[in-house]
Steps between C-alpha positions, in 0.01 A plus 500: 500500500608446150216469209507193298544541131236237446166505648276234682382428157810426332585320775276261539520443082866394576437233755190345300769496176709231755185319599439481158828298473756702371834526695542774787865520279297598185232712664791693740680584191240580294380768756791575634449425825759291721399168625522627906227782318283210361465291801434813757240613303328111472551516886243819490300478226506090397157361466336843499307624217552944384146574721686322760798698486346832469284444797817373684621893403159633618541351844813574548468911461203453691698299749794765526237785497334331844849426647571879468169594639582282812827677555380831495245407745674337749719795458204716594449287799799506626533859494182543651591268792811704577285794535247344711824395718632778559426649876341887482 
């Protein structure tokens, strides 16, 4: 996946500059972000302060790490019942 050139931080300063009134216009150009940009990243990160986002991050490497621990272990198991299947 591709890395953003603007972190949660920045991020989350944009949106608060447009609930601070200015127009997504002005704040999209001023950035240079495109207006699709600007409303994808209210869709994640609107009404979420920078602790928010960062523990958002946090959870979600934890969340991958666990999902890849859960593969390799049904892995495991499903070698180990082919094994146990198998007539001597």
């Amino acid at each position: 996946m591709r890395k953003s050139r603007f972190s949660e931080r920045q991020i989350i300063g944009v949106l608060k500059q447009v609930e601070a009134g200015q127009k997504v216009k002005d704040v999209c150009r001023e950035h240079g972000i495109s207006q699709g940009t600007y409303h994808r990243w209210k869709s994640k990160y609107g009404g979420m302060s920078v602790s928010d986002a960062e523990r958002m991050k946090e959870l979600e490497a934890e969340n991958r790490q666990l999902k890849k621990l859960v593969a390799d272990l049904s892995l495991d198991k499903q070698m180990l019942k082919e094994v146990l299947d198998r007539k001597w």
